[in-house]
LOKEKOL-759461 format. One record per residue (C-alpha): residue in one letter; x, y, z. Coordinates in nm, 4 decimals. Each point is the difference from the previous one (the first is absolute). Layout:
% LOKEKOL-759461
r: A; east: X; north: Y; up: Z
...
% end
This chain:
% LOKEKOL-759461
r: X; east: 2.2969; north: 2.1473; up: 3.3446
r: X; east: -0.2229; north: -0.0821; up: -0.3250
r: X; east: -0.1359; north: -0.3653; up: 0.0654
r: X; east: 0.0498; north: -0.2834; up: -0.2689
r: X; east: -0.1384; north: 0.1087; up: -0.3251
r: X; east: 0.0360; north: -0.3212; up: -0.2032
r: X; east: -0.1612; north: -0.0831; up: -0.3006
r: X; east: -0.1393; north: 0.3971; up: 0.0316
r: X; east: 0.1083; north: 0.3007; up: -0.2257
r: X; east: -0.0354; north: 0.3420; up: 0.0488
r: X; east: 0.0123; north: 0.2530; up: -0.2870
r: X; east: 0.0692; north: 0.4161; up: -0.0184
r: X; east: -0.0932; north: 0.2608; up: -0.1644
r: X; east: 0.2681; north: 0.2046; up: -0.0516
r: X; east: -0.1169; north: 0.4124; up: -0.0049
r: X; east: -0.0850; north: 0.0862; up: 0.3071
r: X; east: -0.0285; north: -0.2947; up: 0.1868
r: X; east: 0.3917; north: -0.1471; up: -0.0126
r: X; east: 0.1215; north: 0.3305; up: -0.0961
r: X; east: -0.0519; north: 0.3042; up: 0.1229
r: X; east: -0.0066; north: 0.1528; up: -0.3652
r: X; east: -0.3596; north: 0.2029; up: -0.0011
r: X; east: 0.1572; north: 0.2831; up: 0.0236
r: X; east: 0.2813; north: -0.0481; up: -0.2562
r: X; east: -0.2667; north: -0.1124; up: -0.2570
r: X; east: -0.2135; north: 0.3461; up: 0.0801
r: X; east: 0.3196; north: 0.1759; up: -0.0409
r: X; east: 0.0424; north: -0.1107; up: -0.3002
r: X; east: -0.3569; north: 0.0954; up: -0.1108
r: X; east: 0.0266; north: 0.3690; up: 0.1109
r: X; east: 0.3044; north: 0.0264; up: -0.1773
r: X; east: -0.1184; north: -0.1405; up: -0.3417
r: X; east: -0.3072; north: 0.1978; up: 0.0339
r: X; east: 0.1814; north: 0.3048; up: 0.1059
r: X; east: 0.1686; north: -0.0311; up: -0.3396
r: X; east: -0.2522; north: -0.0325; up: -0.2065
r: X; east: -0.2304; north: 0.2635; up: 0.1536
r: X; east: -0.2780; north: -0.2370; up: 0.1068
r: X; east: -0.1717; north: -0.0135; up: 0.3032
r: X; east: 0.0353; north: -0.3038; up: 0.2428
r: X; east: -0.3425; north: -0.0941; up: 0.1335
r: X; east: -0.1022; north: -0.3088; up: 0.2423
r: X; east: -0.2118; north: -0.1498; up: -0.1967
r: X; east: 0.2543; north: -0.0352; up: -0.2583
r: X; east: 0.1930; north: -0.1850; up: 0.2663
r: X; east: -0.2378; north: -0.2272; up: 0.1037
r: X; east: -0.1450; north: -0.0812; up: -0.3926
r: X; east: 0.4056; north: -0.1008; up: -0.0661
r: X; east: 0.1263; north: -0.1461; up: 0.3355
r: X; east: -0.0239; north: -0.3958; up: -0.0746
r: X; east: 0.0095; north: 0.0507; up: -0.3892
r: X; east: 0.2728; north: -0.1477; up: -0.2254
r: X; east: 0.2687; north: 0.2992; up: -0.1244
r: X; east: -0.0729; north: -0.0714; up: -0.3016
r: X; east: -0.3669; north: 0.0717; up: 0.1057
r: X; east: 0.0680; north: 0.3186; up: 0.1570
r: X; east: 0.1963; north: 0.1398; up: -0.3021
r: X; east: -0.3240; north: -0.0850; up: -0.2162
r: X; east: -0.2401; north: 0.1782; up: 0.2582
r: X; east: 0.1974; north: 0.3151; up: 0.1011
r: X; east: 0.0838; north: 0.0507; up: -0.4054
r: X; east: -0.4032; north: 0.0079; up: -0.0345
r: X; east: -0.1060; north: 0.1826; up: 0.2644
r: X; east: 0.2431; north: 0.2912; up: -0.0527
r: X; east: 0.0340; north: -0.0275; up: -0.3317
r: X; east: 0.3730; north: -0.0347; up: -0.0254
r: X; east: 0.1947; north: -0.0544; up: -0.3288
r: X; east: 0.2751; north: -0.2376; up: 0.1341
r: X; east: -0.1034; north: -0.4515; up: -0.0913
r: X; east: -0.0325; north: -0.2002; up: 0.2797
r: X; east: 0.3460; north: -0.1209; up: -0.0395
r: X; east: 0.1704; north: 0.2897; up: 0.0171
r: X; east: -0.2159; north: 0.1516; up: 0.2847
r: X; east: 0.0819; north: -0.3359; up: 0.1689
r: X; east: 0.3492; north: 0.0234; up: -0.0992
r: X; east: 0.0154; north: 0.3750; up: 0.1793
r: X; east: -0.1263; north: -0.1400; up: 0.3027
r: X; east: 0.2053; north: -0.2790; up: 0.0214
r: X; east: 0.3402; north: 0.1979; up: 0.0171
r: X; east: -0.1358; north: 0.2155; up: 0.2964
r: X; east: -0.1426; north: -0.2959; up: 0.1630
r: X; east: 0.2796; north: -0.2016; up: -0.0097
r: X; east: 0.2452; north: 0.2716; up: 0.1614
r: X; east: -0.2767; north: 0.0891; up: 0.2625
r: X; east: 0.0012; north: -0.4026; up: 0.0813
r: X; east: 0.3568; north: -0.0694; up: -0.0403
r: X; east: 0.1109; north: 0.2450; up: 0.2158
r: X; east: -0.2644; north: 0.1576; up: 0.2750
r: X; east: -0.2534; north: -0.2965; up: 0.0521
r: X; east: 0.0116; north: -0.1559; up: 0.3473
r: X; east: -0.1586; north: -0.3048; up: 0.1463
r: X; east: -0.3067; north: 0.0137; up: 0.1930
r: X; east: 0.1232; north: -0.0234; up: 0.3917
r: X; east: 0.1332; north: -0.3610; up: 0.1435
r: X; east: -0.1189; north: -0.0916; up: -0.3813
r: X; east: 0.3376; north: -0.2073; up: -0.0120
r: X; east: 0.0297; north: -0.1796; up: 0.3167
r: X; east: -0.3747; north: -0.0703; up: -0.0475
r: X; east: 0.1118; north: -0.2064; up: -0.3179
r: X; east: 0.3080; north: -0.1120; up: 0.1462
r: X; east: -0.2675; north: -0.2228; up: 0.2697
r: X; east: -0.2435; north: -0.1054; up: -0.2610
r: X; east: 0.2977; north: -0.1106; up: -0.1950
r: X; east: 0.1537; north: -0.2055; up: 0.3081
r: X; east: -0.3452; north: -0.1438; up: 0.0954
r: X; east: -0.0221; north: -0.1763; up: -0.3619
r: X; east: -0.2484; north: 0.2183; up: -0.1080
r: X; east: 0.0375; north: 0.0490; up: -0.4186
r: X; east: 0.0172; north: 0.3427; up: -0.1098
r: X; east: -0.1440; north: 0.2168; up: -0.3105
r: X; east: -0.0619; north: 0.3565; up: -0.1274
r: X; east: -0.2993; north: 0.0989; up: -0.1957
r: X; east: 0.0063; north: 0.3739; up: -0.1344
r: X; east: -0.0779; north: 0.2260; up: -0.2268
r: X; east: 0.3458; north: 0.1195; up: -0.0671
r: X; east: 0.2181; north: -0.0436; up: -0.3024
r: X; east: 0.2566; north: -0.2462; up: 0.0455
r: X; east: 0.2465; north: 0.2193; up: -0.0917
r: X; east: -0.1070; north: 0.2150; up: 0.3302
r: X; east: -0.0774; north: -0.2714; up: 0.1888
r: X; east: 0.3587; north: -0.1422; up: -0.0399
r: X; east: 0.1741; north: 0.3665; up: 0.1065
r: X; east: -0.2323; north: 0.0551; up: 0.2531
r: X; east: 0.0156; north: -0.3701; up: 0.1798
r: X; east: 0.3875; north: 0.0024; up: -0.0565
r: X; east: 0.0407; north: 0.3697; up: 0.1336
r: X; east: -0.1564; north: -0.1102; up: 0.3428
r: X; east: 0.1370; north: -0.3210; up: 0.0095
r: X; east: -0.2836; north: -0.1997; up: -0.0328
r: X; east: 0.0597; north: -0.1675; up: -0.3472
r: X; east: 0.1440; north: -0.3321; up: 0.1470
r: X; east: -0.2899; north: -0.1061; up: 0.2202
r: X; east: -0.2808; north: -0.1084; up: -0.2646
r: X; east: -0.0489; north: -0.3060; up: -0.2033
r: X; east: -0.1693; north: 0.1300; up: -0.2726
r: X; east: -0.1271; north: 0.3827; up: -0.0893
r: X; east: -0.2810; north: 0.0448; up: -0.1813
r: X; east: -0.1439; north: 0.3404; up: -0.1908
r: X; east: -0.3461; north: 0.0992; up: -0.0894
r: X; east: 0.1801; north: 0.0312; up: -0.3368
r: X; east: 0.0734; north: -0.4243; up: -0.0007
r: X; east: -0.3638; north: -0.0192; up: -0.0266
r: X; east: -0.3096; north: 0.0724; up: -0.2386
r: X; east: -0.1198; north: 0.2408; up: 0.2429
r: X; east: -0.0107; north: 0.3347; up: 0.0171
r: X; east: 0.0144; north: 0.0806; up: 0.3546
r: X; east: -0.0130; north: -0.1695; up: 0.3533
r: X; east: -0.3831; north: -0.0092; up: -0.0396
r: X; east: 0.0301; north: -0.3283; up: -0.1688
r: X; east: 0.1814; north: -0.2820; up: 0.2432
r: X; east: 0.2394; north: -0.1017; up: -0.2972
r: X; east: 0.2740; north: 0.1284; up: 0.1454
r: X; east: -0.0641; north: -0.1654; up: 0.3425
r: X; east: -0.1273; north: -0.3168; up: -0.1462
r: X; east: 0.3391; north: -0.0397; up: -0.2159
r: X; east: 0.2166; north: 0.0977; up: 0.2866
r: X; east: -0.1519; north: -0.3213; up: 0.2263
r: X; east: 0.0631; north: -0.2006; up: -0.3158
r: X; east: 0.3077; north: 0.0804; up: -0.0418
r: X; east: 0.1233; north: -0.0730; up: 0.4300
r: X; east: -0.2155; north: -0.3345; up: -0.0241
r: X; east: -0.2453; north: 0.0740; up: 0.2174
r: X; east: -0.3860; north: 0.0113; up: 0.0434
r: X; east: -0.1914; north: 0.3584; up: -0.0366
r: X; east: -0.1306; north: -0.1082; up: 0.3736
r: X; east: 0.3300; north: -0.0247; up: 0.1139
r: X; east: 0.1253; north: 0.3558; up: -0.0830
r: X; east: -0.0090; north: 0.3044; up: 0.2138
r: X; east: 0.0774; north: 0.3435; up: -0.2518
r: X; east: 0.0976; north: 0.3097; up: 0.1537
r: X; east: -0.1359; north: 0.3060; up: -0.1662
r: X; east: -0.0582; north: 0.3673; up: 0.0235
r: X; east: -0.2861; north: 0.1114; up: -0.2325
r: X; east: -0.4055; north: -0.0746; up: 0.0411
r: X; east: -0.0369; north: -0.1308; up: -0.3790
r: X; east: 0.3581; north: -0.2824; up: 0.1284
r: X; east: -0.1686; north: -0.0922; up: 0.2988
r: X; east: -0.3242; north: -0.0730; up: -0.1793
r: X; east: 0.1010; north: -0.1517; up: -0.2540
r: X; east: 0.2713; north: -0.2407; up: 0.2019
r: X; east: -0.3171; north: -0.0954; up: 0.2330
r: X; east: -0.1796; north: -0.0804; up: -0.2908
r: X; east: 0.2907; north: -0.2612; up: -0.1391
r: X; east: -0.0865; north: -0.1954; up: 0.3269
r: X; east: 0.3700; north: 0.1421; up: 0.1769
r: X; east: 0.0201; north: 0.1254; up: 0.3225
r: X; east: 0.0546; north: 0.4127; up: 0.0366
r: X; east: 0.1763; north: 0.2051; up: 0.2009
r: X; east: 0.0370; north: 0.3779; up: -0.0355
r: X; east: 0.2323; north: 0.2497; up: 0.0009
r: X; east: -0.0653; north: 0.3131; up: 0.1048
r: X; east: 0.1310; north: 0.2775; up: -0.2087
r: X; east: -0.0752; north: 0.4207; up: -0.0209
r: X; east: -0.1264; north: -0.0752; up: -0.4047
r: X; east: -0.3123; north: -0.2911; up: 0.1163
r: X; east: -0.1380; north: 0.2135; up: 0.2715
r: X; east: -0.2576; north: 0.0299; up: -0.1049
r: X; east: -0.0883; north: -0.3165; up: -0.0751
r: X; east: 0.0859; north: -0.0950; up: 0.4017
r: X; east: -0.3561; north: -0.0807; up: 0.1176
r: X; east: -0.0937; north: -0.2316; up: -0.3292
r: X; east: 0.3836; north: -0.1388; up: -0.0070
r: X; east: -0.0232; north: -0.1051; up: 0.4034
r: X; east: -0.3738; north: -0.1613; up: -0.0418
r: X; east: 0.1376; north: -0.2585; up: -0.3386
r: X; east: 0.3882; north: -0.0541; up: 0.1222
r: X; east: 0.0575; north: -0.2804; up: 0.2830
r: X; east: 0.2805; north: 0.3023; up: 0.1810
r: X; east: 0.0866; north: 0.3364; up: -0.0762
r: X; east: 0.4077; north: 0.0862; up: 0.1234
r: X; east: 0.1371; north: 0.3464; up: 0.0610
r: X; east: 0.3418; north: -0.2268; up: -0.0641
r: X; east: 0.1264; north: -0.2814; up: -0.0299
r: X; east: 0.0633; north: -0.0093; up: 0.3712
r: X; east: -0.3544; north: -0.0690; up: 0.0003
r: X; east: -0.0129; north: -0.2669; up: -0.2920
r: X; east: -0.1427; north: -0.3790; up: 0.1190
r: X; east: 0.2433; north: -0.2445; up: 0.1645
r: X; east: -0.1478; north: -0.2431; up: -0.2018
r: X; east: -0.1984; north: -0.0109; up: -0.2937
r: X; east: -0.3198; north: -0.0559; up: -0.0899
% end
């Protein structure tokens, strides 16, 4: 049983942390690069893994050289992202009686992601999630270009009412969990297969780490 959790918000990521969606989202990447002929390397990953879309059609475009604009390149991607989310995304174990407690212990309830909202909404809705949060926020909502600025954080909190101090923010990446820290919220961590190895650096900054959210705090920070 999560403990009262008034006047305290939590807020999600979304990718890899409430949904178990890595995977789908690296599918998606071999595919498109298995198209084009390109080679899929890890350090593209990590340069592109808390940028805006828009931001990742501008980069990949350079650094291969393609011909397509940003908009349609983002375009492409959206159409195989949004069947990959719509229909094989899952949520991240106990994810939704984890939210069904904080909900019933008062505790006000946000996402903050790097996702469209046009994925965000198929994905959220496809797990059954969508009804649970008061306001969702993308990076996308803010003048920042990734999760290593605390806008998106920061405007999330503003949005529930409540005090940077007062928020706990589950996440899954290294550059998240910094950056949340930084914002003055409390941290917990997901683990997940794509921030291994980040584990050692992610475990020293968050306040947890959780395999699950079996494992997620009975009551906030």
């Amino acid at each position: 049983m999560i403990k009262t959790n008034e006047g305290k918000a939590a807020i999600f990521d979304l990718d890899g942390t409430l949904l178990d969606s890595m995977d789908v989202w690296h599918q998606v990447d071999v595919d498109f690069f298995a198209e084009r002929g390109l080679t899929l390397t890890d350090d593209y990953m990590t340069d592109v893994c808390a940028m805006k879309p828009d931001e990742v059609a501008r980069y990949t475009i350079v650094r291969y050289g393609l011909h397509d604009t940003p908009k349609a390149l983002s375009q492409h991607w959206d159409e195989m992202v949004l069947e990959a989310y719509g229909t094989t995304v899952q949520a991240k174990p106990h994810a939704v009686e984890y939210l069904d407690d904080l909900k019933a212990s008062g505790a006000r309830l946000a996402v903050a992601t790097s996702l469209s909202p046009k994925v965000r909404e198929i994905a959220m809705r496809h797990v059954g999630i969508d009804s649970y949060f008061e306001t969702v926020v993308s990076v996308e909502d803010t003048k920042a270009a990734s999760k290593s600025s605390p806008e998106v954080y920061l405007l999330a909190a503003s949005r529930l009412g409540v005090r940077p101090e007062h928020c706990t923010v589950f996440e899954d990446l290294l550059t998240a969990v910094r950056t949340a820290k930084k914002a003055g919220m409390g941290v917990w961590a997901m683990e997940d297969s794509y921030s291994a190895i980040d584990r050692d650096e992610i475990a020293r900054i968050a306040d947890g780490v959780i395999n699950d959210f079996d494992d997620a705090p009975r009551q906030l920070l």
